[in-house]
C-alpha positions in Angstrom: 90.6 95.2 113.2 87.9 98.2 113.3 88.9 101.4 111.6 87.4 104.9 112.3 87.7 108.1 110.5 86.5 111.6 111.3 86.5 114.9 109.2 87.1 118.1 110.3 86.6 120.8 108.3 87.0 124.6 109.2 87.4 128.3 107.7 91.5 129.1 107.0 91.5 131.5 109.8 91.1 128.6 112.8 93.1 126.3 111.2 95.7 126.5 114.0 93.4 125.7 115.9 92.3 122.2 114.1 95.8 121.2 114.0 96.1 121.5 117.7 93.3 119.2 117.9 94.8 117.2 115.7 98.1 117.3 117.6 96.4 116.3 121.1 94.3 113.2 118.9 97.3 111.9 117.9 99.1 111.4 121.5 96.1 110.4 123.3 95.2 108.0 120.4 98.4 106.5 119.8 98.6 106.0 123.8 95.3 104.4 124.3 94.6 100.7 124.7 94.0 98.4 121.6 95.0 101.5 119.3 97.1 100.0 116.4 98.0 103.1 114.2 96.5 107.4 114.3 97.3 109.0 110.4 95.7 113.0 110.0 95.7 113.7 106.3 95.3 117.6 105.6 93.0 119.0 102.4 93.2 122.5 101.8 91.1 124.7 99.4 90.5 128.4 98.8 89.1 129.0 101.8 88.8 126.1 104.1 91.0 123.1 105.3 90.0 119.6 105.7 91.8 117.2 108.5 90.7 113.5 108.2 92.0 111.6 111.2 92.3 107.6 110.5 92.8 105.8 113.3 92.9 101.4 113.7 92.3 99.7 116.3 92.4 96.1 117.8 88.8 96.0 118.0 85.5 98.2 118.1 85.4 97.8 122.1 88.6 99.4 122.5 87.7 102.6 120.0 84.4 102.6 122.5 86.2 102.6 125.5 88.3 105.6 124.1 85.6 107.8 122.5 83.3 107.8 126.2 86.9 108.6 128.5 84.6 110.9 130.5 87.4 113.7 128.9 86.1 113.0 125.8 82.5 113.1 126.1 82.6 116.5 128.3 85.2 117.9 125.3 82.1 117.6 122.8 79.6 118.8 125.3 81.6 122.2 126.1 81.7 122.5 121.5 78.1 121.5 121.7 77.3 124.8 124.4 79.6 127.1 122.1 77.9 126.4 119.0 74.3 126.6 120.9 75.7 130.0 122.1 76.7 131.6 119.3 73.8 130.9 117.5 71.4 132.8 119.4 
């Protein structure tokens, strides 16, 4: 078994937006090959919230195969352009 986590972690304000994400994660990960289980666990605090998506799988290949889906990769490379944008 290989087990992933990522954490997420915005301002209150876009949290909507982070649980859509979270949401879309959770069908496409519970749908794709070799995925065993998808749990989000939610943190909040004053001003931020925290989402910690858990996900197990069959075997690290099969979290590889999932994480490059060509969707995936051009997903972080559109976040990647935003941020470069807005800090300039």
């Amino acid at each position: 078994m290989f087990v992933v986590n990522a954490t997420f972690e915005t301002e209150k304000k876009f949290e909507e937006q982070l649980k859509q994400k979270a949401k879309k994660n959770k069908i496409e990960i519970e749908a794709a090959k070799g995925n065993l289980s998808f749990e989000c666990w939610k943190k909040d605090s004053a001003d931020k919230v925290e989402y910690v998506f858990v996900s197990k799988w069959e075997d690290k290949q099969f979290f590889q195969a999932w994480i490059s889906r060509e969707e995936h990769v051009n997903e972080h490379k559109e976040a990647n352009k935003k941020e470069n944008e807005s800090m300039y």
